[in-house]
C-alpha positions as CSV (number, residue, x, y, z in Angstrom):
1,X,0.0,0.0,0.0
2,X,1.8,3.5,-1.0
3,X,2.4,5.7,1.9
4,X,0.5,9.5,1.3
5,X,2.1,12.5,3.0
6,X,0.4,14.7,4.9
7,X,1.1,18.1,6.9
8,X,-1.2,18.8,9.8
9,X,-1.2,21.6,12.3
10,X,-0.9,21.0,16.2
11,X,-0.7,22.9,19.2
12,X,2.3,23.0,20.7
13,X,1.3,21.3,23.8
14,X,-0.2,18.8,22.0
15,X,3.0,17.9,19.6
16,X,5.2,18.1,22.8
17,X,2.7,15.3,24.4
18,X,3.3,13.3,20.7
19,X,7.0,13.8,20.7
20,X,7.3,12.3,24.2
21,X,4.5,9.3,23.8
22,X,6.6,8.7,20.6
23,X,10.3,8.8,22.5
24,X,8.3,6.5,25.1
25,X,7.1,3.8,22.8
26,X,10.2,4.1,20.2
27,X,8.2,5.1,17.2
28,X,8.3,7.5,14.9
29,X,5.6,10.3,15.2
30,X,4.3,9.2,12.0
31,X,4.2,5.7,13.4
32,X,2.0,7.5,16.8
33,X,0.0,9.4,14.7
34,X,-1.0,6.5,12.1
35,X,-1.7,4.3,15.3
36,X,-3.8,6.8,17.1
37,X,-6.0,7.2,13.8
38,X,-6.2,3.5,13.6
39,X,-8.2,3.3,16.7
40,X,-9.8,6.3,16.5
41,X,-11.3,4.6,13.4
42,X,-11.6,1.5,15.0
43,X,-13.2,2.8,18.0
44,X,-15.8,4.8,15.7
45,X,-16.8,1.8,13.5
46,X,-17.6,-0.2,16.8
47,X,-19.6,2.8,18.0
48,X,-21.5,2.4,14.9
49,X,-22.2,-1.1,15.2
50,X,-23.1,-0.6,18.4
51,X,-25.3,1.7,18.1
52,X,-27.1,0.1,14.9
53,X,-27.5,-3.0,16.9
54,X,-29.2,-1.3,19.8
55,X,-31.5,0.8,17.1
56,X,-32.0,-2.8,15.4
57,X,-33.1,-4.5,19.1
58,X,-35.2,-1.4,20.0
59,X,-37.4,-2.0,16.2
60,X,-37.6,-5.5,17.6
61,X,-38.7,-5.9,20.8
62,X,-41.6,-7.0,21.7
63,X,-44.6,-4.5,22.2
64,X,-47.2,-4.6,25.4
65,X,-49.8,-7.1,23.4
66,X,-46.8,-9.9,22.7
67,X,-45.8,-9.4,26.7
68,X,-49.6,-10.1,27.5
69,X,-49.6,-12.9,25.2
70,X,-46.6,-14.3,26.6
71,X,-47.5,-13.9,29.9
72,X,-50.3,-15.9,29.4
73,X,-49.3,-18.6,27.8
74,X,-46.9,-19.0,30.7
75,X,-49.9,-19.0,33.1
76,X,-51.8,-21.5,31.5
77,X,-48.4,-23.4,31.2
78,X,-47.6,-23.3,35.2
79,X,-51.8,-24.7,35.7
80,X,-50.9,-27.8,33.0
81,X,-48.0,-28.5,35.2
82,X,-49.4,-27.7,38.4
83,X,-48.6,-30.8,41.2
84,X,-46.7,-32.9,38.7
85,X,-43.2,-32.1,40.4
């Protein structure tokens, strides 16, 4: 995959935070920065999931007349079953 420069603008105390995390983990601050954008991504496309699979379980729960139903049904089960344990 070909490598694209870029040129980005920081404030200082900001690129003095990078230069040190950088020093730290012996990486380049190209390295730091493509690692931090890595998971930011990453950690964005979860949120997304996440978030369409809660939208997806909220379409499909079950409304009030299903939960009566259901109840039922386990009512009359409990009376079939009643005294035969």
């Amino acid at each position: 995959m070909a490598n694209i420069k870029t040129a980005i603008s920081l404030q200082e105390s900001l690129f003095e935070q990078v230069e040190v995390l950088a020093q730290e983990m012996q990486v380049s601050r190209s390295r730091l920065f493509v690692l931090a954008l890595e998971n930011f991504i990453r950690d964005y496309q979860d949120k997304q999931l996440f978030d369409a699979i809660n939208k997806a379980s909220a379409e499909n729960s079950p409304d009030s007349d299903e939960d009566l139903q259901r109840n039922q049904i386990r009512r009359h089960q409990r009376r079939m079953v009643e005294g035969e344990w």
